[in-house]
Structure formats: C-alpha cells, structure tokens
TIMARTOR-654767 format. One record per atom (N, C-alpha, C, O, CB): residue number from 1; x, y, z. Coordinates in nm, 2 decimals, always signed. Glycine has a CB too. Example, Ala and Ser with C-alpha at 12.3 -4.5 7.8 and 13.67 -1.06 7.14 Angstrom:
residues 2
PT   n     xx     yy     zz
PT   1  +1.32  -0.57  +0.78
PT   1  +1.23  -0.45  +0.78
PT   1  +1.32  -0.33  +0.78
PT   1  +1.42  -0.33  +0.85
PT   1  +1.13  -0.45  +0.90
PT   2  +1.28  -0.22  +0.71
PT   2  +1.37  -0.11  +0.71
PT   2  +1.29  +0.00  +0.79
PT   2  +1.34  +0.11  +0.80
PT   2  +1.41  -0.06  +0.57
This chain:
residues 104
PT   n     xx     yy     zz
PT   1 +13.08 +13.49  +3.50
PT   1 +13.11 +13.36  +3.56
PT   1 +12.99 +13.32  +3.65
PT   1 +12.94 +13.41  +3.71
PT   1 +13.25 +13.36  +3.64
PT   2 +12.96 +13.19  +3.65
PT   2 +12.87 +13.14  +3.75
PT   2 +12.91 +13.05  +3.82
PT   2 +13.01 +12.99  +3.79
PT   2 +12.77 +13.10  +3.72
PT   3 +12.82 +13.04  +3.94
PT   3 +12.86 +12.94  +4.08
PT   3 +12.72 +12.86  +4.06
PT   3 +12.61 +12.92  +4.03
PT   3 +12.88 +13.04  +4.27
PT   4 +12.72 +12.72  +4.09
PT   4 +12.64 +12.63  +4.12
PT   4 +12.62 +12.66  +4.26
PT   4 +12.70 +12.71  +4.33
PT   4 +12.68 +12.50  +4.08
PT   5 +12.47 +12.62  +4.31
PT   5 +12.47 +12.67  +4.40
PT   5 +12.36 +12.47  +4.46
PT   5 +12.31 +12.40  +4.37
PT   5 +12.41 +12.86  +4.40
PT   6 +12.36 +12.45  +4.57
PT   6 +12.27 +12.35  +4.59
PT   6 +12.20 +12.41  +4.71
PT   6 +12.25 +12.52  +4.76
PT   6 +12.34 +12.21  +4.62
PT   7 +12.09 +12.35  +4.77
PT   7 +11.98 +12.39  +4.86
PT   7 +11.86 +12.30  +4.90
PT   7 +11.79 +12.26  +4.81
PT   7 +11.94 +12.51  +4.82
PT   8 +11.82 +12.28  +5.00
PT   8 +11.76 +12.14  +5.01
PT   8 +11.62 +12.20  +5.12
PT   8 +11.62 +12.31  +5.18
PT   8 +11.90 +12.00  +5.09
PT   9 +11.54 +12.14  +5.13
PT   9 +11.41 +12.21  +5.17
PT   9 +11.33 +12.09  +5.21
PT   9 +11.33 +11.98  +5.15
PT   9 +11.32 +12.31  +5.05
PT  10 +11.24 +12.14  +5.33
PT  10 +11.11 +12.06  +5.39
PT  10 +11.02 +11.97  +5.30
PT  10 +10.99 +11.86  +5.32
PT  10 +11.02 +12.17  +5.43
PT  11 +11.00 +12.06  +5.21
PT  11 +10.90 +12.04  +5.13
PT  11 +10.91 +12.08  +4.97
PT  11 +10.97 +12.18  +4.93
PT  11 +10.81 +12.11  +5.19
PT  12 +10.85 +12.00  +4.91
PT  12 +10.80 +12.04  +4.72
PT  12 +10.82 +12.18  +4.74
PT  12 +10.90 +12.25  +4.69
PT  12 +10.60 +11.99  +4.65
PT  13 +10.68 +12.22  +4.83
PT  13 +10.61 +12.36  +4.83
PT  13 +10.73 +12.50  +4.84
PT  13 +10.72 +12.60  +4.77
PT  13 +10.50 +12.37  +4.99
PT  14 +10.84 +12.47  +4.92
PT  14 +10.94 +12.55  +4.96
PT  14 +11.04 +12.56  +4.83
PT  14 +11.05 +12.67  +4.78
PT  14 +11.00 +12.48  +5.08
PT  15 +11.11 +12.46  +4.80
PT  15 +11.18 +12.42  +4.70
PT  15 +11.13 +12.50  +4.58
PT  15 +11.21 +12.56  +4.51
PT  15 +11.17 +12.28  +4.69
PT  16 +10.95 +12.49  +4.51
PT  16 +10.92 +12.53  +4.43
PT  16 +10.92 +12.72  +4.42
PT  16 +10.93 +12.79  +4.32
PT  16 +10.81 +12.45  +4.43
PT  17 +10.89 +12.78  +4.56
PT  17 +10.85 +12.87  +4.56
PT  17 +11.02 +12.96  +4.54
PT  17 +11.05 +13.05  +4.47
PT  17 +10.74 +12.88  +4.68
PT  18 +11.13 +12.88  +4.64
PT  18 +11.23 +12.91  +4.61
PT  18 +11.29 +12.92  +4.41
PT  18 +11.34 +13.02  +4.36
PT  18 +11.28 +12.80  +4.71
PT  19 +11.26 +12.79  +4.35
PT  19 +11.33 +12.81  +4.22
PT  19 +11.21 +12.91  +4.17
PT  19 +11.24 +12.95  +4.05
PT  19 +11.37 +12.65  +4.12
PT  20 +11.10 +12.96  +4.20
PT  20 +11.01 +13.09  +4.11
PT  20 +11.08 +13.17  +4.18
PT  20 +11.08 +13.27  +4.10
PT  20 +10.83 +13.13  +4.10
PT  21 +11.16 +13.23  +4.32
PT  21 +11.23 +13.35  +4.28
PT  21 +11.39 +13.36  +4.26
PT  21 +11.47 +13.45  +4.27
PT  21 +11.19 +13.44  +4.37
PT  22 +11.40 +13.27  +4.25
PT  22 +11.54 +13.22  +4.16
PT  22 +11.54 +13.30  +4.05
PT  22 +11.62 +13.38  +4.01
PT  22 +11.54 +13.07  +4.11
PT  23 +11.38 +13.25  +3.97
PT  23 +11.40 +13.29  +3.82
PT  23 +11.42 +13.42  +3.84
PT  23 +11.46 +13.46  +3.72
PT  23 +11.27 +13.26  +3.71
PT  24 +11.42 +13.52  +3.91
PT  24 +11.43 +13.66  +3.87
PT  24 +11.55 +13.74  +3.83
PT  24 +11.57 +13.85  +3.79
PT  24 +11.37 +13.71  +3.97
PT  25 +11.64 +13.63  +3.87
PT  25 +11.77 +13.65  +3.91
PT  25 +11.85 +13.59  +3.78
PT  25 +11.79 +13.49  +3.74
PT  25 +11.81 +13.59  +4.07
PT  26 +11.94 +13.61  +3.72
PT  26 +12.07 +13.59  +3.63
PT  26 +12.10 +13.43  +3.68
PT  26 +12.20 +13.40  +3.74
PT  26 +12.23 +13.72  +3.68
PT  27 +11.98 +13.30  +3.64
PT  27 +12.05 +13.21  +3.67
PT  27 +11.98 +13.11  +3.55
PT  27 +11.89 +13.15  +3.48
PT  27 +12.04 +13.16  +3.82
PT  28 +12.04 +12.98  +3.54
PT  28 +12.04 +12.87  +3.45
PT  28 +12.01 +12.71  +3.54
PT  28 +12.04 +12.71  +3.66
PT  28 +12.18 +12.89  +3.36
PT  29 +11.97 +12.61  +3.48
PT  29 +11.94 +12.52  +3.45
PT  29 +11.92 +12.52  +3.64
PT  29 +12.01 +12.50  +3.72
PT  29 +12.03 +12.44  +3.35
PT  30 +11.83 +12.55  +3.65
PT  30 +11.69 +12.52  +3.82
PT  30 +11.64 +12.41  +3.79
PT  30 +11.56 +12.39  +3.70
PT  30 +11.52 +12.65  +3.84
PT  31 +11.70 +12.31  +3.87
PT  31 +11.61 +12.20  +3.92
PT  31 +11.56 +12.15  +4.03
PT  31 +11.64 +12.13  +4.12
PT  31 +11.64 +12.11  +3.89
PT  32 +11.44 +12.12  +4.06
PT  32 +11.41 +12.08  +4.15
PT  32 +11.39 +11.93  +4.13
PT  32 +11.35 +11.88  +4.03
PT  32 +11.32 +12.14  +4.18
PT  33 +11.42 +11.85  +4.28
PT  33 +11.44 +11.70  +4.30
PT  33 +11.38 +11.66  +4.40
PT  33 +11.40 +11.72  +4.50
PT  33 +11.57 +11.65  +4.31
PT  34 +11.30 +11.56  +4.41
PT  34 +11.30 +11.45  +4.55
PT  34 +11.43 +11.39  +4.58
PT  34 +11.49 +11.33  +4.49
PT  34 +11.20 +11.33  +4.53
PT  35 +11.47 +11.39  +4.70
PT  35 +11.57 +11.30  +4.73
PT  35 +11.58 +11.20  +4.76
PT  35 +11.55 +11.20  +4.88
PT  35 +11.62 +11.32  +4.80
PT  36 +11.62 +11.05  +4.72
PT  36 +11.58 +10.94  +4.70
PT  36 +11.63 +10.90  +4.79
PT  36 +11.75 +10.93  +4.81
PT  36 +11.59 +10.88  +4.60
PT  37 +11.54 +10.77  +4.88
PT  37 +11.56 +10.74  +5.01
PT  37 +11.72 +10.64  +5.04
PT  37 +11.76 +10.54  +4.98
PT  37 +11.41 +10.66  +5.04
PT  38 +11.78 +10.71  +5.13
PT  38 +11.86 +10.62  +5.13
PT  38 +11.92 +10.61  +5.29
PT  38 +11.88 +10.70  +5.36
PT  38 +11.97 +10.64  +5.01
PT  39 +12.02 +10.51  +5.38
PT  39 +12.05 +10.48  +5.47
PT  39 +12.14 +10.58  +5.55
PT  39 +12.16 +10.60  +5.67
PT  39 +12.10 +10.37  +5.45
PT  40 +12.19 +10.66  +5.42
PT  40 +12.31 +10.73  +5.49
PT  40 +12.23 +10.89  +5.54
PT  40 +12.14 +10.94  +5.48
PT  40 +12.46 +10.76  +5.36
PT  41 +12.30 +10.94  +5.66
PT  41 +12.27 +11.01  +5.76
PT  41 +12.33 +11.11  +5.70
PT  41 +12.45 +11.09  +5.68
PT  41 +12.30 +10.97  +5.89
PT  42 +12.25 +11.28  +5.64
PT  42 +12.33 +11.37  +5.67
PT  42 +12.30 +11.46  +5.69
PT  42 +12.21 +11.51  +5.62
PT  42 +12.40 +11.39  +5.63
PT  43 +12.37 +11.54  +5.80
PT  43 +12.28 +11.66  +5.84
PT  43 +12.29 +11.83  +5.80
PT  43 +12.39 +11.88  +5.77
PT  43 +12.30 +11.65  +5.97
PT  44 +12.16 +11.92  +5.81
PT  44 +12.15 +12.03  +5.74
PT  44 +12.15 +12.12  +5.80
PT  44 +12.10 +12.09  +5.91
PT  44 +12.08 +12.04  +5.68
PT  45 +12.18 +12.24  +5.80
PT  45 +12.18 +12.33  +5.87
PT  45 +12.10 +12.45  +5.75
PT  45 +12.09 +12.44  +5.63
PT  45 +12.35 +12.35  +5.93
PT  46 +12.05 +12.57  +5.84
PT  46 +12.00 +12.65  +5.76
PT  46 +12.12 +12.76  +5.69
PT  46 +12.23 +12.78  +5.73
PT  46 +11.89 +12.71  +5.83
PT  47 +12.05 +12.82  +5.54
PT  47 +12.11 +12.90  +5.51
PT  47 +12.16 +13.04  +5.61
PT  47 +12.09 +13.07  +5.70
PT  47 +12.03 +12.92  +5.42
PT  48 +12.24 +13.07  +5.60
PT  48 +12.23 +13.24  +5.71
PT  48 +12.32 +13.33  +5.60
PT  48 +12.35 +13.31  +5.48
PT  48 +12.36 +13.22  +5.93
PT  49 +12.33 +13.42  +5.66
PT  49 +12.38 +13.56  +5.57
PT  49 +12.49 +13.51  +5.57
PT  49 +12.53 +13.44  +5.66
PT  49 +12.38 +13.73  +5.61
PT  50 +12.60 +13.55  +5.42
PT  50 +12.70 +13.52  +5.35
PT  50 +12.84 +13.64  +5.50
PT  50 +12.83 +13.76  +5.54
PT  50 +12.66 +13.57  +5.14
PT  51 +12.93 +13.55  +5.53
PT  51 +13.04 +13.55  +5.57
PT  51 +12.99 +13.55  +5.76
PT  51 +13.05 +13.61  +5.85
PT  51 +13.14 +13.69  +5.49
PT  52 +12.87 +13.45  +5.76
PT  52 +12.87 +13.44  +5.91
PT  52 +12.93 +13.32  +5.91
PT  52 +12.91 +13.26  +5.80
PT  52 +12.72 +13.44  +5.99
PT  53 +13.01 +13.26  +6.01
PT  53 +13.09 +13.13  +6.04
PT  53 +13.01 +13.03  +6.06
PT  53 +12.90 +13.07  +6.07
PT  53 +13.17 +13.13  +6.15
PT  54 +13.02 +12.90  +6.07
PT  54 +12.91 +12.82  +6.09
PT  54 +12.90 +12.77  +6.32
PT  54 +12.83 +12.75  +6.42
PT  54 +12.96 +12.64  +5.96
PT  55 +13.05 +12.79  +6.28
PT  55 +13.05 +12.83  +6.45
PT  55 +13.01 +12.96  +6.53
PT  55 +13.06 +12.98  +6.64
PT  55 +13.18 +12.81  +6.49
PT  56 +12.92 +13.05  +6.46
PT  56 +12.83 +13.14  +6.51
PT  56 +12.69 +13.08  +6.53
PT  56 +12.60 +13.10  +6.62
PT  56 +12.84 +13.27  +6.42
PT  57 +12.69 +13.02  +6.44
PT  57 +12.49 +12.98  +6.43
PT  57 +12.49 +12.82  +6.48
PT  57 +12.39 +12.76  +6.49
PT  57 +12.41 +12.99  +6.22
PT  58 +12.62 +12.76  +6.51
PT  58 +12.58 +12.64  +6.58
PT  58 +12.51 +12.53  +6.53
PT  58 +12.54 +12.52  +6.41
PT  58 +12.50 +12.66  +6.68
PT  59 +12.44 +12.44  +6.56
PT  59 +12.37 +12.33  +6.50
PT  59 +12.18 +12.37  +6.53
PT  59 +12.09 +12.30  +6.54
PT  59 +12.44 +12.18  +6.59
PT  60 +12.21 +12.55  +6.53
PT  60 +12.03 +12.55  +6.55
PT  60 +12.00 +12.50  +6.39
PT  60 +12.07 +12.50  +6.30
PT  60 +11.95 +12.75  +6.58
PT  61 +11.81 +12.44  +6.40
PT  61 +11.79 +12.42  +6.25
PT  61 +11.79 +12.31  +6.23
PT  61 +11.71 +12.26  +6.15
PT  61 +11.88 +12.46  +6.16
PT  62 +11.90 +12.24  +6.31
PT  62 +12.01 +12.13  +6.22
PT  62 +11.86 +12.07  +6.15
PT  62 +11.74 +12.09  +6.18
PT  62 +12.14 +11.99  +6.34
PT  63 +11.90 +11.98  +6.04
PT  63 +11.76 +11.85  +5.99
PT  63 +11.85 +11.73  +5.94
PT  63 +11.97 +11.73  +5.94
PT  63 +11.63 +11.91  +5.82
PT  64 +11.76 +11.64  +5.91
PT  64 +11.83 +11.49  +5.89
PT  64 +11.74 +11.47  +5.76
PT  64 +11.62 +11.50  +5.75
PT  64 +11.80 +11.37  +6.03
PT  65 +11.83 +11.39  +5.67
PT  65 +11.78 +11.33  +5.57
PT  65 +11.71 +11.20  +5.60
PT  65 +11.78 +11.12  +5.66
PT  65 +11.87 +11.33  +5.48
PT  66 +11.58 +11.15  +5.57
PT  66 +11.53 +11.03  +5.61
PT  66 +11.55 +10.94  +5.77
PT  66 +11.57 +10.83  +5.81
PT  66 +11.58 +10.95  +5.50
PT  67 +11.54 +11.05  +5.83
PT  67 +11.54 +11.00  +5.99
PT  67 +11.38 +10.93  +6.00
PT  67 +11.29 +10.95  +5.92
PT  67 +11.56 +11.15  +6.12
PT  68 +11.38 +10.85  +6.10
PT  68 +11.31 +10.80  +6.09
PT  68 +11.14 +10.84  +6.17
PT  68 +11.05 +10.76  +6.19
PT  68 +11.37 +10.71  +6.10
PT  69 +11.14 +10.99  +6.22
PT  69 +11.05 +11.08  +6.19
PT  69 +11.04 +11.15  +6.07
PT  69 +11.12 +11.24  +6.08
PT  69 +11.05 +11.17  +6.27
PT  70 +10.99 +11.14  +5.95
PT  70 +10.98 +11.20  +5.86
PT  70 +10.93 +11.36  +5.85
PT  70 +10.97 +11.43  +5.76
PT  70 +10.92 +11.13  +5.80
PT  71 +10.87 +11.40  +5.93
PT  71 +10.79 +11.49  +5.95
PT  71 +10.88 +11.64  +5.98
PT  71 +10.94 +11.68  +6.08
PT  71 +10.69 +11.43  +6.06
PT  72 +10.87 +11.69  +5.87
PT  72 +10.96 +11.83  +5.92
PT  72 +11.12 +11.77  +5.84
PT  72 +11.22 +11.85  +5.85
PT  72 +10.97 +11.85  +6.14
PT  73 +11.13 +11.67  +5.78
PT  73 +11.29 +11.64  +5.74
PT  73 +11.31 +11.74  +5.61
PT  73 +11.25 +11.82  +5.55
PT  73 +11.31 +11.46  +5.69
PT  74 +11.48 +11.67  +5.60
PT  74 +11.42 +11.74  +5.43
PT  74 +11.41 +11.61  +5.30
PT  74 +11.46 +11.50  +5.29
PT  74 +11.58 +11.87  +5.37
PT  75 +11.36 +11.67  +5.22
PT  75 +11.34 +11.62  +5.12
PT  75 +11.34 +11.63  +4.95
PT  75 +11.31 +11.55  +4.86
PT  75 +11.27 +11.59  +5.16
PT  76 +11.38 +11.77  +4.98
PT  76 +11.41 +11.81  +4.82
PT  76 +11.52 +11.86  +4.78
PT  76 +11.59 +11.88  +4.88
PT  76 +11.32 +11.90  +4.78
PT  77 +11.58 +11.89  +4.69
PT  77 +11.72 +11.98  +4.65
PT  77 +11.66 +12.05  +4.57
PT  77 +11.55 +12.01  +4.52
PT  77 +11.86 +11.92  +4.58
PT  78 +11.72 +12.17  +4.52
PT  78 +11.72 +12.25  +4.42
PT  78 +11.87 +12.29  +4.42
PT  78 +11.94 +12.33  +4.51
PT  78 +11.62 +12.37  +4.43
PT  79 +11.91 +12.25  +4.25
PT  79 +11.99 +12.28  +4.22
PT  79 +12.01 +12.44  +4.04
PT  79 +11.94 +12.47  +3.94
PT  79 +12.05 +12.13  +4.23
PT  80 +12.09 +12.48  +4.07
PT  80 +12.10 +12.59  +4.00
PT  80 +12.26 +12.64  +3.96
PT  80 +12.37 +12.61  +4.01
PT  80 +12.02 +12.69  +4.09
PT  81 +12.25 +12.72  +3.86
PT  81 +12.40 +12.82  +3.82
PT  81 +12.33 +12.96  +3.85
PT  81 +12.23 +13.01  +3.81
PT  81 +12.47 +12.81  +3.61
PT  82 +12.40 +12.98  +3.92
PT  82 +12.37 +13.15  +3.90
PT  82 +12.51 +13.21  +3.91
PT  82 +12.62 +13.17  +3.95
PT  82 +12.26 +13.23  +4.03
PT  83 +12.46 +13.38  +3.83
PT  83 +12.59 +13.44  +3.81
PT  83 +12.65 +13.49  +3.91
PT  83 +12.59 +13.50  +4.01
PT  83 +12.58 +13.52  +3.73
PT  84 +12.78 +13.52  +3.91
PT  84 +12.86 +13.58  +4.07
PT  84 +12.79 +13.74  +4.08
PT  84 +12.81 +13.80  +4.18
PT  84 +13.07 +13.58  +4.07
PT  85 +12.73 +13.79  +3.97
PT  85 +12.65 +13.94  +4.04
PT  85 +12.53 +13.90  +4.15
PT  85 +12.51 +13.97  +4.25
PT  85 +12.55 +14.05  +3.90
PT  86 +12.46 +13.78  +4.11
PT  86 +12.32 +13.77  +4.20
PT  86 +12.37 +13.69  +4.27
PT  86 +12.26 +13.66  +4.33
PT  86 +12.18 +13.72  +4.14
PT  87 +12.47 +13.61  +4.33
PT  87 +12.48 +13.53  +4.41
PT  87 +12.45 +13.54  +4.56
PT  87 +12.42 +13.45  +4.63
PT  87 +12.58 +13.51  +4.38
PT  88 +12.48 +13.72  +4.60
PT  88 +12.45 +13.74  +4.73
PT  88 +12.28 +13.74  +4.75
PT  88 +12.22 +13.70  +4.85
PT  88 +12.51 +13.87  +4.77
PT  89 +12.21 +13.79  +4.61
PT  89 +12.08 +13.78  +4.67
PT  89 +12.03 +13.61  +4.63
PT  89 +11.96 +13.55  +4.72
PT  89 +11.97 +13.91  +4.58
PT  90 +12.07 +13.55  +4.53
PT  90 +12.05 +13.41  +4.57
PT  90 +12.04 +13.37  +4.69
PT  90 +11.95 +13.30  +4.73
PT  90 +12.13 +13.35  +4.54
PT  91 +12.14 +13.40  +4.74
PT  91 +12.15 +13.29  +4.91
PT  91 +12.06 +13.38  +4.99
PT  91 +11.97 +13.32  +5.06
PT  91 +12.35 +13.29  +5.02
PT  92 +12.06 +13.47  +5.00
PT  92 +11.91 +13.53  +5.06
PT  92 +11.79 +13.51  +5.06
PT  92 +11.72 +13.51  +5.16
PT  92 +11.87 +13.61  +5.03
PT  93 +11.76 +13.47  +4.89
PT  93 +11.64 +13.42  +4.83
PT  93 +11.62 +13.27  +4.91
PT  93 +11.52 +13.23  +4.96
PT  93 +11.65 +13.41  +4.65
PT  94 +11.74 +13.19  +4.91
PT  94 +11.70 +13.10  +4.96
PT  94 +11.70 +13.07  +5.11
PT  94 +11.63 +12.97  +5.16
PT  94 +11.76 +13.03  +4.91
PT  95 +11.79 +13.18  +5.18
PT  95 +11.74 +13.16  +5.35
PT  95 +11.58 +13.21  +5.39
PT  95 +11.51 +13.17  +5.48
PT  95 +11.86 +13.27  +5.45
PT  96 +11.53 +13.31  +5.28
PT  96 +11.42 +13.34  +5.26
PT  96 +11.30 +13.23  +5.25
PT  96 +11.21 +13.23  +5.34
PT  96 +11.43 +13.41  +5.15
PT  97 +11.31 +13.14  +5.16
PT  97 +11.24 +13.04  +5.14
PT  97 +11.28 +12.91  +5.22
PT  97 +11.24 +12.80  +5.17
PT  97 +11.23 +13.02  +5.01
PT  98 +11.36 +12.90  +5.33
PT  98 +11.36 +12.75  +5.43
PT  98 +11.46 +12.70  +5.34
PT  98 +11.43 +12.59  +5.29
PT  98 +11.21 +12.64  +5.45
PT  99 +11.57 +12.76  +5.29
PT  99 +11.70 +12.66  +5.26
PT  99 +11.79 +12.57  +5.33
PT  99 +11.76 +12.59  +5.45
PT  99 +11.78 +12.72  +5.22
PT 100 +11.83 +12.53  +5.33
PT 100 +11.93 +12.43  +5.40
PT 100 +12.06 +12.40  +5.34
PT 100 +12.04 +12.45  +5.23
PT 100 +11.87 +12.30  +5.42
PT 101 +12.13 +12.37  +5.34
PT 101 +12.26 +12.38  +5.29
PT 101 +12.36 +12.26  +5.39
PT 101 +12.37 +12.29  +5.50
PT 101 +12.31 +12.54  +5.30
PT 102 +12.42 +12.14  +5.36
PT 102 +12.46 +12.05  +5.40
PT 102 +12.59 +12.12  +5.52
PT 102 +12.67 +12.20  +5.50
PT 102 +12.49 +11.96  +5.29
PT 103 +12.58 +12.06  +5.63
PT 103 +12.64 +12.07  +5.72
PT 103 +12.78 +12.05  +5.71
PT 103 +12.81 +11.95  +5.65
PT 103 +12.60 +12.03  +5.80
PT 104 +12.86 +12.12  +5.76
PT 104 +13.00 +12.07  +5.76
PT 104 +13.08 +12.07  +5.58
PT 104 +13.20 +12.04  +5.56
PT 104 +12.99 +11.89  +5.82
C-alpha cells in the first residue's frame, strides 16, 4: 500500500535534491512544481520526526506562500506515492532537505 505524501520547499534547488533522494526509496510518480501565484495566505511549518505534536515545535520555521517578501518563501511542492515500508525514511528525507508541510 502507498501514502501520497506532499512537501513544499524554498527553492527549485531543495525540492530537486529532495525528489533524487526520494528516488532511492519504494516510490512512484515524483513531481516537482512551481507554485502559482496566488492571494490566498498559507502557512508552513517544517517537517519534524514522525509522532512529534505540532504543539511541541510551535510555529518555529513557520513560511508564507507569496508574502510579499519573497525572499526565503516557499515556492515549490513535490509531490509523490511512496510505499508504507519507506514512509518513515521519506519524511526524514524530506526534513533532511528543507521540507515543509502545510500548517494546521
């Protein structure tokens, strides 16, 4: 069985380096995206290790989609299936490489 997984990043550079070690892992159809500009506000928090609460890690991190400092936002997704054996090192891989994962 597989889990879709989403993840959103600074940069092309991050995003990219994230889906090459993706590939190592038991997963399918890796895309990477620009996120196309739009009005609505939402905010990101980083990946952290699997069964920490989000009310342990707070709003450090937090990022904004198209705020109007661009600099440091985010701007990409990668989306993916991976299987439920690699899933724990998935989310690793991606707190590894500057993931983000939508808040709330």
């Amino acid at each position: 069985m597989s889990r879709k997984i989403l993840a959103y990043f600074d940069s092309e550079n991050d995003a990219e380096s994230a889906k090459a070690t993706l590939q190592t892992l038991k997963v399918c159809h890796v895309i990477v995206d620009k996120l196309p500009d739009t009005d609505e506000k939402v905010s990101y928090i980083p990946f952290t290790p699997t069964g920490q609460s989000q009310g342990a890690i707070g709003t450090i991190g937090l990022k904004n989609h198209n705020s109007e400092e661009n600099e440091g936002q985010v701007t990409h997704l990668l989306e993916a299936q991976v299987e439920e054996e690699d899933f724990e090192k998935a989310m690793q891989y991606l707190m590894d490489n500057n993931g983000y994962e939508i808040e709330g």
